[in-house]
C-alpha positions in Angstrom: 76.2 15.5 66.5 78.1 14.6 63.4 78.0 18.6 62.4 79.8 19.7 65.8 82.2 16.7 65.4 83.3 18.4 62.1 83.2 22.0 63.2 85.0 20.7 66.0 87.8 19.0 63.7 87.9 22.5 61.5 88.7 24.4 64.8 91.5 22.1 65.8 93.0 21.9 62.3 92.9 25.8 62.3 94.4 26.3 65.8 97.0 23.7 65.0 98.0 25.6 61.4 97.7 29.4 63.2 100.2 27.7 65.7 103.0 26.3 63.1 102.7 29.5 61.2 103.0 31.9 63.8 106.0 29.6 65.0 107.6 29.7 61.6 106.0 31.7 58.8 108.2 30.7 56.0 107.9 32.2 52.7 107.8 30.5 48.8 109.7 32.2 45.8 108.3 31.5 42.4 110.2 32.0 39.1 109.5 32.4 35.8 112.3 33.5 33.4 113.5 37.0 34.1 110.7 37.0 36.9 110.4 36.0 40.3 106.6 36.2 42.6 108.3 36.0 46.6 105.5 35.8 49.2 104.1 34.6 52.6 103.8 30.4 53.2 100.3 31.5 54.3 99.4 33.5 51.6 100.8 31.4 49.0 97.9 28.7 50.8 95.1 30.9 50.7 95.8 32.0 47.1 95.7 27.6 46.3 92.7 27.3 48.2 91.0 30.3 46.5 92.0 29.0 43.1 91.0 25.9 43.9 87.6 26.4 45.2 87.3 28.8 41.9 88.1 25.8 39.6 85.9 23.6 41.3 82.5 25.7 41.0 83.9 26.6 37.6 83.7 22.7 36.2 80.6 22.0 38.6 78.8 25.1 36.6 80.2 23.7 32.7 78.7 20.2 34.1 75.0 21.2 35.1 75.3 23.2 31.7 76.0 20.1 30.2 73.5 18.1 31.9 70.7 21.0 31.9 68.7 19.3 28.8 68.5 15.9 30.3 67.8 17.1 33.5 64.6 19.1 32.0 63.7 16.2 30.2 63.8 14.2 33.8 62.0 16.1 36.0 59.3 16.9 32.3 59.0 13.0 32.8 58.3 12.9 36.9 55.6 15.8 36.3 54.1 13.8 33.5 53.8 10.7 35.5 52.2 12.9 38.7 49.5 14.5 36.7 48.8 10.7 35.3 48.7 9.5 38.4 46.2 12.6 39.2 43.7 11.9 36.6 43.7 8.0 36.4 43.0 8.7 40.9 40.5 10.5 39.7 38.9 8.7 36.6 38.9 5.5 38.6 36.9 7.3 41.5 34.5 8.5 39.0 34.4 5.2 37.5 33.6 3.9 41.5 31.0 6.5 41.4 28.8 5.6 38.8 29.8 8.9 36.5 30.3 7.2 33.1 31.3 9.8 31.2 33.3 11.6 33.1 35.1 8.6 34.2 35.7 7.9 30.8 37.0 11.2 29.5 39.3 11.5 32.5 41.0 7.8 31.9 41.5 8.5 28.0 43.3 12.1 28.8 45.8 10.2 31.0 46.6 7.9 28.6 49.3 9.8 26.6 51.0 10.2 30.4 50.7 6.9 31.2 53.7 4.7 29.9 51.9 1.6 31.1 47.5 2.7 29.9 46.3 -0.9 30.2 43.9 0.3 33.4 42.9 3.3 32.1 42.0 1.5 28.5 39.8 -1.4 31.0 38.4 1.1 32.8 37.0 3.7 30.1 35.4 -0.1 28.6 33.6 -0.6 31.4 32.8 3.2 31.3 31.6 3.2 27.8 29.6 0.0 28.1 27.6 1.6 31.5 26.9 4.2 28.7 25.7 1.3 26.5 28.3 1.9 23.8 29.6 -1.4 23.0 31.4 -0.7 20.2 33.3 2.3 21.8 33.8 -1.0 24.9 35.2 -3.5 22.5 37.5 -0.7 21.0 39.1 0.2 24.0 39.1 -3.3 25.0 41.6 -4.0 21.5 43.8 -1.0 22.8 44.2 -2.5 26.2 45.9 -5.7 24.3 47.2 -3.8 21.8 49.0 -1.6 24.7 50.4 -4.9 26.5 49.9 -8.2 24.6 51.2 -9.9 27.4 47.8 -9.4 30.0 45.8 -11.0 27.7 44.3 -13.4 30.3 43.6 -9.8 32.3 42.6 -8.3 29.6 40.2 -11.2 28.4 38.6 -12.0 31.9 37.8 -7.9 31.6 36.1 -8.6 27.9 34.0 -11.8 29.4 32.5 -10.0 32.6 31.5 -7.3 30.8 29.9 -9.4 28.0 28.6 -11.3 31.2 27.0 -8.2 32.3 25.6 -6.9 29.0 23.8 -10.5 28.7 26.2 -11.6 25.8 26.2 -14.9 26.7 27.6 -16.2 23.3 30.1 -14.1 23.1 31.3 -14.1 26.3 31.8 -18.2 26.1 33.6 -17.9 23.4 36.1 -15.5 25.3 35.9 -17.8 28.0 36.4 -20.8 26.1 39.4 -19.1 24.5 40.8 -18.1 28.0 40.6 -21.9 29.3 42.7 -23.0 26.4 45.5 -20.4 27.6 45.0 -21.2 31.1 43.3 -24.6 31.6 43.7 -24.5 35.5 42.8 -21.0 35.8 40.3 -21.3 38.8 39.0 -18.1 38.0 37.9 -18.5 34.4 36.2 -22.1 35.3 34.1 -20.3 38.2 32.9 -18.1 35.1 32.5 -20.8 32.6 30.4 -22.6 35.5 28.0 -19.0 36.0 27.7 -19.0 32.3 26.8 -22.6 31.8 24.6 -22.4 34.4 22.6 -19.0 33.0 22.5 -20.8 29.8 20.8 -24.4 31.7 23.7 -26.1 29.8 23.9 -29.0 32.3 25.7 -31.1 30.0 28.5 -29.2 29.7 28.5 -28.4 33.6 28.6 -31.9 34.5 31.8 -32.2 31.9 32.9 -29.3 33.7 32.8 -30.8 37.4 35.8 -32.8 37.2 38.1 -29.4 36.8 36.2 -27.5 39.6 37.1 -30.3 41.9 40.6 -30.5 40.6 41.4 -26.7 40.9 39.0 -26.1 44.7 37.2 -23.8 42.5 34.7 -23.6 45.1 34.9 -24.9 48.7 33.7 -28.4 49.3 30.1 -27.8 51.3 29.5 -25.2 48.2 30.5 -27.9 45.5 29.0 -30.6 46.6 25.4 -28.6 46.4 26.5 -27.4 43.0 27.4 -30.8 42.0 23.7 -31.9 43.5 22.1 -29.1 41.2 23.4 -30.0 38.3 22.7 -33.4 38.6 18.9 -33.0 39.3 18.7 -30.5 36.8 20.2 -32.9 34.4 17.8 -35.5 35.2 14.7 -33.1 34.9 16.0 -32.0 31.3 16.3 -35.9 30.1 12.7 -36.1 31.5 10.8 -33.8 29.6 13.4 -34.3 26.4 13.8 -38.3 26.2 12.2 -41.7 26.7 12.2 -43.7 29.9 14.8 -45.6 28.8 17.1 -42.5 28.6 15.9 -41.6 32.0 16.7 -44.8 33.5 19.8 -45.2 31.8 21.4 -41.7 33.1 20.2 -42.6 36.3 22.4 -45.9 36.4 25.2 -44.0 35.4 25.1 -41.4 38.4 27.2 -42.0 41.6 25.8 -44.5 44.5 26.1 -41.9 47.3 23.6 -39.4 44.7 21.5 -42.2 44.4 21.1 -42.8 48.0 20.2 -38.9 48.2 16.8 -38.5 49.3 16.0 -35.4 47.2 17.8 -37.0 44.4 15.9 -40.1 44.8 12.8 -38.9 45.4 12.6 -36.7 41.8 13.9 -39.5 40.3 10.8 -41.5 41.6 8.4 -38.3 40.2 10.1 -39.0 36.8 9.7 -42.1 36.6 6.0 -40.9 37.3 5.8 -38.8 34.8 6.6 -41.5 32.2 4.4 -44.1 33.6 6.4 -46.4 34.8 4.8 -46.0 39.1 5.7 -50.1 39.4 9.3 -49.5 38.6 9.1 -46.6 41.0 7.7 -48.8 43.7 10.1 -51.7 43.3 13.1 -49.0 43.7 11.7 -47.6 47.0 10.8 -51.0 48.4 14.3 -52.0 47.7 15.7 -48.7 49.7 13.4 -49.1 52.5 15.1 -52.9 52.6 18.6 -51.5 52.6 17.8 -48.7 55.1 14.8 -47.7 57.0 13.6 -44.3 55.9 10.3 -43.0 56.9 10.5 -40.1 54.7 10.7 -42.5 51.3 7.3 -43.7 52.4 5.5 -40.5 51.7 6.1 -41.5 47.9 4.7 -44.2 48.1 1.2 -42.7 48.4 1.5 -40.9 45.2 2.5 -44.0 43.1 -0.9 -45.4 40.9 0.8 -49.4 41.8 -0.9 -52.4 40.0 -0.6 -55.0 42.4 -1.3 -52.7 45.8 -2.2 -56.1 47.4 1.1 -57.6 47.4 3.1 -54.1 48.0 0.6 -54.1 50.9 1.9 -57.1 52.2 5.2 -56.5 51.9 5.1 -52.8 54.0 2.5 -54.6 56.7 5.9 -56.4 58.2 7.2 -53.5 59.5 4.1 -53.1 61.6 5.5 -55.0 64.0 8.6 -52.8 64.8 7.2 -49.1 63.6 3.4 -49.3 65.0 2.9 -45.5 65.3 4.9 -44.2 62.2 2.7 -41.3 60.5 3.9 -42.1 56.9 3.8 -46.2 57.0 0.3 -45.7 58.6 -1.2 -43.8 56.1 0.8 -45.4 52.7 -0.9 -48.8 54.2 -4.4 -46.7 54.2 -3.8 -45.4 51.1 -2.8 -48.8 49.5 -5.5 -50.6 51.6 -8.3 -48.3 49.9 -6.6 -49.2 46.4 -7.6 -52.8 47.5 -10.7 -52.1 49.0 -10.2 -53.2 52.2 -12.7 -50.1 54.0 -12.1 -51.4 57.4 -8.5 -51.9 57.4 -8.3 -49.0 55.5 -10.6 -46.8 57.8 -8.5 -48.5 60.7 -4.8 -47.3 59.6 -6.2 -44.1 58.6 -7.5 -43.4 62.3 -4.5 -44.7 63.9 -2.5 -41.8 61.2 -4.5 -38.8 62.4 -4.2 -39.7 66.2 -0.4 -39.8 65.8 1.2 -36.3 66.2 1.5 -34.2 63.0 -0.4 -36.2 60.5 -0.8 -35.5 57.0 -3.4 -33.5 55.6 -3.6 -36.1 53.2 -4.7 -38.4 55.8 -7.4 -36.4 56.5 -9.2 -36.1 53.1 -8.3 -40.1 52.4 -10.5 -40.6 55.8 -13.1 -38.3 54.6 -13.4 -39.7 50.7 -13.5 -43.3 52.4 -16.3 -42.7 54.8 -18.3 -40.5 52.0 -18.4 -44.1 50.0 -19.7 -45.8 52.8 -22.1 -43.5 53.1 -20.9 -42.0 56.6 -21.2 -38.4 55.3 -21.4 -37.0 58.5 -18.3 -38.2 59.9 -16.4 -37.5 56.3 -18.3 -34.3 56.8 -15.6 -33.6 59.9 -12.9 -34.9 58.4 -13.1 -33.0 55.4 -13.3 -30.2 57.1 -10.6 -30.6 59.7 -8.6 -30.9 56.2 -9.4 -27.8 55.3 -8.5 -26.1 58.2 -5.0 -27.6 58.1 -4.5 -26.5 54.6 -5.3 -23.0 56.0 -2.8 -23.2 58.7 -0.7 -24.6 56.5 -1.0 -21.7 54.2 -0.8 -18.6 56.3 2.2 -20.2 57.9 4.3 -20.9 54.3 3.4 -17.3 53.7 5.3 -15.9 56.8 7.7 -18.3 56.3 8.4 -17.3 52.7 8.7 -13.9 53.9 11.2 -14.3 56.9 13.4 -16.7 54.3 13.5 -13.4 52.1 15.0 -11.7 54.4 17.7 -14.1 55.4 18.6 -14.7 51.8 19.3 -11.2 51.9 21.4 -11.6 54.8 23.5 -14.5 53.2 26.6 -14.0 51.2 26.4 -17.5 49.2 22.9 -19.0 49.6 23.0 -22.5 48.7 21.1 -23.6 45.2 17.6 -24.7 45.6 16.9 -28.2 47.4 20.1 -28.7 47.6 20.8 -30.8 50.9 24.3 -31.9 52.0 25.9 -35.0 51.2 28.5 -37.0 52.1 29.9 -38.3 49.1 33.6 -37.4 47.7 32.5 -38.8 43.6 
């Protein structure tokens, strides 16, 4: 539209002049000295307008002569920068590919095209290392900083995951270590500090660490709060099998009420406690939770405590008789504590009340079946014995299948959670 509009204009402007000149042509005179140039108004324009497109081309041509060199050196530049482009594309896809070496040689030819090689430089690392070259890895790794000092947090993280993924635990925490004092609050970093802690079992330094996870939503909170679980059980296993009792019961003070009230928590605190031989202080502690709160489940440790005084721990569970009658695991921790005081027939009696309950222990069973093979009913402990055994079959056949369908859900989940790790509802 614009191009008629101006074609248009031309026309008109042409008519309009054809018309004045034909009305009046006019002439011009020109004189020089003794000489004098007479002609037409209309040729004297066409003879301007010809000299002045003339002079017009004329400078245009001296300027693009001018220019010519730079303009090589510009478009030299743009071709450079496409056949970069070109090879990093394709030394990056190879790199996605799982071809090492080629992936390698294609990144280091673009870099003398590249203005800005800090990728290719990263990428042939990671190239060289798949090739199990680490010294050819840590050399490109100093070009990449060399290249652009200013990435060195990109540049570092690069270093630490592939010293992650080459097993070089030490030196990757020092990288890390390095890269948290340039970026304390780098959420990235701490959720690679927290892997590498964790592959080393350093639980000290990952329960040091918790406070900046938190702090910086390294991880979201259901996730955290089963890390922070982890960590703290695995803490407490370590002091176990490294320290005294006293150690064990000191650390276990010093952790958070809400873990404390943590059933998992609690209860491998109770098999500690075990382990060092201290089954009355265990005792006490689950009496005094039971008080607080009625919890069926806490009940079931009681039968694998070795207590002293069974006859007063008997006497203080026999009260809640009254209000739990048919509870499986207060049934059959009275049997159990009722045969450490031999008692056979209140013994025998809570043990039979147990199994008629639904889903008894196995437990319950073979307790039944050792108590009536002392009193010489070996018939009857015969039956029991066996039923015991059949349960432990069951039992059995169904972990296996269940093992096997957990497998494959594992598979199917994208963070599973750590092991044992049950929520709570504690913000520590």
């Amino acid at each position: 539209m614009k191009i008629l509009l101006k074609i248009w204009l031309v026309l008109f402007i042409g008519v309009l002049v054809g018309i004045s000149i034909q009305q009046s042509s006019g002439y011009v005179l020109l004189a020089f000295g003794h000489y004098s140039i007479e002609m037409t108004l209309v040729f004297f324009l066409i003879l301007n307008s010809l000299l002045f497109i003339f002079l017009y081309y004329l400078i245009r041509l001296w300027i693009r002569t001018w220019q010519t060199p730079k303009n090589i050196y510009s478009w030299y530049q743009k071709y450079r920068i496409r056949r970069s482009q070109k090879k990093l594309t394709y030394g990056l896809l190879d790199l996605a590919e799982g071809r090492w070496k080629k992936a390698e040689k294609k990144l280091l030819n673009s870099v003398s095209d590249n203005q800005i090689s800090l990728i290719n430089y990263l990428g042939a690392a990671k190239a060289a290392q798949q090739q199990g070259n680490n010294d050819r890895r840590d050399s490109y790794i100093r070009l990449a900083h060399a290249q652009m000092p200013s990435a060195n947090i990109a540049v570092g993280l690069t270093q630490a995951e592939l010293q992650l993924a080459d097993h070089q635990l030490e030196q990757a925490l020092a990288t890390l270590q390095y890269l948290n004092e340039l970026t304390p609050k780098h959420s990235y970093i701490l959720r690679l500090l927290y892997q590498l802690y964790e592959r080393l079992s350093d639980w000290e330094q990952l329960i040091k660490l918790l406070p900046e996870l938190k702090k910086n939503k390294v991880f979201n909170p259901g996730k955290l709060e089963k890390i922070e679980l982890k960590i703290r059980r695995e803490l407490l296993k370590r002091i176990t099998y490294t320290k005294s009792v006293d150690e064990l019961i000191s650390l276990w003070n010093s952790q958070p009420s809400c873990f404390q009230k943590n059933p998992v928590f609690l209860s491998d605190y109770i098999s500690y406690l075990k382990h060092h031989g201290s089954d009355d202080r265990a005792e006490n502690l689950l009496y005094s939770k039971i008080c607080e709160k009625w919890q069926p489940d806490l009940l079931e440790l009681y039968g694998k405590l070795d207590i002293k005084e069974s006859g007063k721990h008997l006497k203080r569970l026999e009260k809640y008789l009254a209000k739990y009658p048919d509870n499986v695991a207060l049934l059959f921790v009275l049997g159990r504590l009722s045969l450490q005081e031999n008692f056979w027939g209140k013994a025998r009696d809570y043990l039979e009340k147990c199994i008629n309950q639904s889903d008894p222990p196995v437990m319950a069973y073979r307790e039944l079946g050792r108590l009536l093979e002392h009193i010489g009913e070996l018939k009857h402990a015969t039956v029991y014995y066996r039923k015991a055994l059949l349960i432990d079959n069951e039992d059995t056949l169904f972990s296996s299948l269940k093992v096997k369908s957990i497998s494959v859900s594992e598979k199917l989940e994208h963070e599973p959670a750590p092991h044992g790790a049950i929520k709570s509802n504690c913000n520590v």
